[in-house]
C-alpha positions in Angstrom: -20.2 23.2 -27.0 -21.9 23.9 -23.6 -23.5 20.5 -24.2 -20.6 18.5 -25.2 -18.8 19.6 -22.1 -21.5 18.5 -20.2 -21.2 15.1 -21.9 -17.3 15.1 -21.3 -17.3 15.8 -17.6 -20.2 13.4 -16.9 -18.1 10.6 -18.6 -15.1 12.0 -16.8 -17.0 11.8 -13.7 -18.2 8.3 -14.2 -14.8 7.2 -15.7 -13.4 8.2 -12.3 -16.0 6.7 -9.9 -15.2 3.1 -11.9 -11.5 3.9 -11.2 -12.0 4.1 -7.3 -14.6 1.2 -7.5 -11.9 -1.0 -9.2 -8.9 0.1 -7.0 -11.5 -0.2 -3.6 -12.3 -4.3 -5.0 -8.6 -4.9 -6.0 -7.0 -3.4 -2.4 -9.8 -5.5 -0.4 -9.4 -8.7 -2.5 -5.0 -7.9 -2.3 -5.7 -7.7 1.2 -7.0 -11.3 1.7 -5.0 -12.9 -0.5 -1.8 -11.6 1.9 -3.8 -12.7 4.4 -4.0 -16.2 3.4 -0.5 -15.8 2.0 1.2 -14.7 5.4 -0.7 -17.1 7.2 0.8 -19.9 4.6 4.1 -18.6 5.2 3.9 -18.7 8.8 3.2 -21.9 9.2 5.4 -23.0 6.4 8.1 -20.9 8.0 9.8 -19.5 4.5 13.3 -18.4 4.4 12.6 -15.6 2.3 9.9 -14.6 4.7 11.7 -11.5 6.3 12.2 -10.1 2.5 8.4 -10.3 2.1 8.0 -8.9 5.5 9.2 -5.0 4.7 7.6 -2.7 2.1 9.0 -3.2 -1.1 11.1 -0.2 -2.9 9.3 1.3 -5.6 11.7 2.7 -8.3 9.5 5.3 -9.8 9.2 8.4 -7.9 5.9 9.2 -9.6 4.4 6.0 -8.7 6.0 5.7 -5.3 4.7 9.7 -4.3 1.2 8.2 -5.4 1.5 4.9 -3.4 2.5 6.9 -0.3 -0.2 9.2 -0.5 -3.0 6.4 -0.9 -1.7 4.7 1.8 -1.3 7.9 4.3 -5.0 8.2 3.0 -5.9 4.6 4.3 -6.2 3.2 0.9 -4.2 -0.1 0.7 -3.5 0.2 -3.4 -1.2 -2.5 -5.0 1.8 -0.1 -7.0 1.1 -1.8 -10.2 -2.8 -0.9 -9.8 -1.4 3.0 -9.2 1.2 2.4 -12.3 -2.0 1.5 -14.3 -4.0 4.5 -13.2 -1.5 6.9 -13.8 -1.6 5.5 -17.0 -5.1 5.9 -17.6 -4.8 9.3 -16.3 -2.0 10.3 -18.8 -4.5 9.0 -21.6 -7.5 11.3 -20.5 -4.9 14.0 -20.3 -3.9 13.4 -23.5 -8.1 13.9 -24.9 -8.6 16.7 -22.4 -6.2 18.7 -24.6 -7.2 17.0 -27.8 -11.2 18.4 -26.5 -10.7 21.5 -25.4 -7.7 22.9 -26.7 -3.7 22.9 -25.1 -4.8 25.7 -22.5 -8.2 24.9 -21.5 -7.6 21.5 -21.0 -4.3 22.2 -19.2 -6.2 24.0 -16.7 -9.2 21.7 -16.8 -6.9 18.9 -15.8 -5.1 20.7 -13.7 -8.2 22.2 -11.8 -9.0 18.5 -11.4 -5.7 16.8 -10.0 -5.4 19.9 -7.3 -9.5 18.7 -5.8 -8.1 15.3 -5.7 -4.9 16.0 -4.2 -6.4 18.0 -2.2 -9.2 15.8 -0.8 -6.4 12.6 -0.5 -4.5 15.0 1.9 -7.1 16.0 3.8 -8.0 12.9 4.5 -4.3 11.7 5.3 -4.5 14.3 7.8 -7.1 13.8 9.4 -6.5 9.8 9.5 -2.7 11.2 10.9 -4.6 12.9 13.4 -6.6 9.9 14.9 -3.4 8.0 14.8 -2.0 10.3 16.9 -4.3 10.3 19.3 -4.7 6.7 19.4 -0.9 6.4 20.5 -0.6 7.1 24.0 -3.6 4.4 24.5 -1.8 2.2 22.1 1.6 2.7 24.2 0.4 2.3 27.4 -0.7 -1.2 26.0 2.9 -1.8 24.5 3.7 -1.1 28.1 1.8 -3.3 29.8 2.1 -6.2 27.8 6.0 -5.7 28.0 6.0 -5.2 32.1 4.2 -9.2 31.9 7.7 -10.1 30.0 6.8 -10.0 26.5 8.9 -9.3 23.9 8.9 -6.1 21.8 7.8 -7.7 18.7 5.1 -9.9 20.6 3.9 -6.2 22.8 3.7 -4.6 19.7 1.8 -7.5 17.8 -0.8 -7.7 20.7 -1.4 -4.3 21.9 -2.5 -3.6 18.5 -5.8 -5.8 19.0 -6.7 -3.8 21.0 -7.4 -0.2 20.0 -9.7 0.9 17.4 -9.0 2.1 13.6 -7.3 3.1 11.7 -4.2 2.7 13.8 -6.1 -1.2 14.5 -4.6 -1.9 10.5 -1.5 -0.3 10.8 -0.2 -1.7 13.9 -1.3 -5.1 12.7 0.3 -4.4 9.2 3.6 -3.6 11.4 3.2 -7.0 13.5 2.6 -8.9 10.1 5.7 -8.2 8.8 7.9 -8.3 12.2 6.1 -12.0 12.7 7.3 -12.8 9.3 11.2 -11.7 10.0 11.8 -8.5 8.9 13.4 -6.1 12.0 11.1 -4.2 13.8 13.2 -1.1 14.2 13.2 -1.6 9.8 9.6 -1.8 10.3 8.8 1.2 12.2 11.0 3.5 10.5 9.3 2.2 7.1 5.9 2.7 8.1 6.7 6.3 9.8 8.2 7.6 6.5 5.0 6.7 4.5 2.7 8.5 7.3 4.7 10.8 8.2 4.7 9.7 11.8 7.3 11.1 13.6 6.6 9.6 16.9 7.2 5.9 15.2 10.9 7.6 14.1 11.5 7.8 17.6 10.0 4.4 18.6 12.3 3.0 15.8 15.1 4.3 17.3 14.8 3.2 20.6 14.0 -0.6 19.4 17.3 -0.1 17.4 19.1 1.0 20.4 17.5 -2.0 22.7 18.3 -4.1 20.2 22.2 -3.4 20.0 22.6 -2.4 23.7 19.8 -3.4 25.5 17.9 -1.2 28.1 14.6 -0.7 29.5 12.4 0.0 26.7 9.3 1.0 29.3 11.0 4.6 30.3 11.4 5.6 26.7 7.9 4.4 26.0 6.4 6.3 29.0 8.4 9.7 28.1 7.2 9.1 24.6 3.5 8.7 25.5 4.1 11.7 27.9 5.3 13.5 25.2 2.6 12.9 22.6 0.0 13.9 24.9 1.8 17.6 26.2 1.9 17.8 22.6 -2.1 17.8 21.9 -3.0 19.4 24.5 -0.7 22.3 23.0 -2.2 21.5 19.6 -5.8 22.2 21.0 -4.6 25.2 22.5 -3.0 26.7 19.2 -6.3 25.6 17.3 -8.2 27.4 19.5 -5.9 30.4 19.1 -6.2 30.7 15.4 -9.9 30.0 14.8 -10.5 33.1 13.4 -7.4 33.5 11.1 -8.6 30.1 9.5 -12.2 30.7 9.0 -10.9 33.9 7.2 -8.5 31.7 5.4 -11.1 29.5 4.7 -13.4 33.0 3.1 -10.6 34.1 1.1 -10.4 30.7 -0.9 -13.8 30.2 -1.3 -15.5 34.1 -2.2 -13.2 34.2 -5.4 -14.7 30.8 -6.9 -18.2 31.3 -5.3 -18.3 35.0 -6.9 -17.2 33.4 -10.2 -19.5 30.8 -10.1 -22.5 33.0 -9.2 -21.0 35.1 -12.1 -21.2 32.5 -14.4 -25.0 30.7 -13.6 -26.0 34.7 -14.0 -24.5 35.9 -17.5 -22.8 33.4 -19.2 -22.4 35.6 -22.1 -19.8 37.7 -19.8 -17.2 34.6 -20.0 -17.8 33.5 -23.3 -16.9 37.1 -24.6 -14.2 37.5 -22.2 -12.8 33.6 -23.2 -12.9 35.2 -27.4 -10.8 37.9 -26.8 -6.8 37.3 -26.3 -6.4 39.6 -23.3 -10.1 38.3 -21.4 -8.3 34.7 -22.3 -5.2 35.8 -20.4 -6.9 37.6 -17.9 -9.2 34.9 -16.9 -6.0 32.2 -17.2 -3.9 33.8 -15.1 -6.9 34.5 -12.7 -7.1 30.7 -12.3 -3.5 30.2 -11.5 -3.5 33.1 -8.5 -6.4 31.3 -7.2 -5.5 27.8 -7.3 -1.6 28.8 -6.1 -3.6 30.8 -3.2 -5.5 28.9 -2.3 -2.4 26.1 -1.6 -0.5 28.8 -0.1 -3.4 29.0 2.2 -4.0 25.4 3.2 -0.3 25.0 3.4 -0.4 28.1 5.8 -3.0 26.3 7.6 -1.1 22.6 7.6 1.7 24.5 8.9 1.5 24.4 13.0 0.0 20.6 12.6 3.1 19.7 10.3 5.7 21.1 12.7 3.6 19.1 15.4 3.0 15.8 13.8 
């Protein structure tokens, strides 16, 4: 059996690497064909341009909470590539539990979608992060390129040339669509409710505002840059405060699984009689719930401050 589990999670394991090979490929060959195909339409000047130009509505929640979080993670995944993986996935569920039995591979699977989750969200926040801190720099560039008596759309579009990834691609993803007609207040509000950027709520609302009753948009881009930057200097502050309490954080998720796993390489036996008997089955079951819903509690604990913040 010890075997045949190896076998399984090594296919498993390649099975998933050929997945994120094939959605890597399929987003960068996606991405130049609407290259090619917004250039086309620029120059053709299509009428139905501006409905191209904003993200389309996805109608299943499943597929749209999986889009979102690809795309907060910096993967650009066509919805019908993620509909087609969540497919896939459903199928090795399905052989998980035929393997291994309703609760093992329940858990297994489980134990597997929490890492991933896990590992897509930290990397959305850490790629919300730099996008943060690359705002002020990119505002100040919206500002000057507005006080030479640009439009909003045109300050937007080339300030974003200028500043590094990964807010480089979404700036430019936002100019795309406002060249191709779709509102820039639209736009903005769009792309801050996939990455969970507040900051873009607030620069949506003020090119709403300009837009119906005009104004100087250079005040409320200044405040906002101001803003941003009192803000991380507080959140360097507060990280610096709680050092400690994370790093225990950080012990009290991993000694649990460490101790088990030293555990297990040492007497393998002491599972396998535990796993035979009903109450070692439950005991060790419910084990694995506490720590996978503590360790969330912890990391949520831990997201906390930078969620209030972001």
């Amino acid at each position: 059996m010890t075997l045949l589990a190896s076998l399984v999670f090594f296919l498993a394991a390649l099975l998933i690497a050929g997945l994120a090979a094939l959605l890597f490929l399929r987003a960068s060959r996606r991405e130049q064909q609407e290259g090619m195909l917004l250039r086309l339409r620029a120059s053709a000047g299509d009428a139905d341009a501006a409905l191209a130009g904003a993200p389309a509505r996805i109608g299943n929640p499943l597929v749209r909470a999986a889009c979102h979080l690809l795309w907060r993670s910096g993967l650009e995944v066509d919805p019908r590539v993620v509909a087609r993986t969540l497919w896939i996935l459903a199928g090795v569920f399905l052989f998980a539990l035929l393997l291994f039995g309703l609760i093992a591979g329940l858990l297994l699977v489980s134990l597997l979608l929490t890492v991933a989750y896990l590992a897509l969200m930290q990397r959305a926040v850490r790629r919300r992060a730099l996008i943060i801190e690359q705002m002020p720099a990119y505002l100040e560039g919206v500002i000057r390129i507005l006080s030479a008596g640009n439009s909003l759309e045109e300050s937007l579009a080339s300030a974003a040339r200028e500043i590094p990834e990964p807010a480089h691609g979404l700036f430019l993803s936002v100019g795309r669509q406002v060249r191709l007609g779709a509102p820039v207040e639209q736009v903005l509000a769009q792309t801050a409710e996939i990455h969970q950027l507040r900051d873009l709520k607030v620069l949506a609302l003020a090119a709403a505002i300009n837009r119906k009753y005009g104004g100087s948009l250079r005040n409320i881009l200044k405040s906002l840059m101001g803003a941003i930057r009192a803000r991380d200097v507080a959140h360097r502050e507060l990280r610096a405060l709680t050092a400690e309490t994370r790093f225990s954080a950080w012990v009290l998720a991993i000694i649990p699984a460490g101790l088990t796993a030293y555990i297990y390489l040492q007497n393998r036996v002491y599972y396998t009689d535990m796993w035979a008997q009903p109450g070692g089955r439950s005991a060790l079951i419910l084990a694995l719930i506490l720590q996978i819903a503590g360790m969330l509690v912890l990391v949520r604990m831990m997201r906390s401050a930078e969620d209030a913040e972001a």
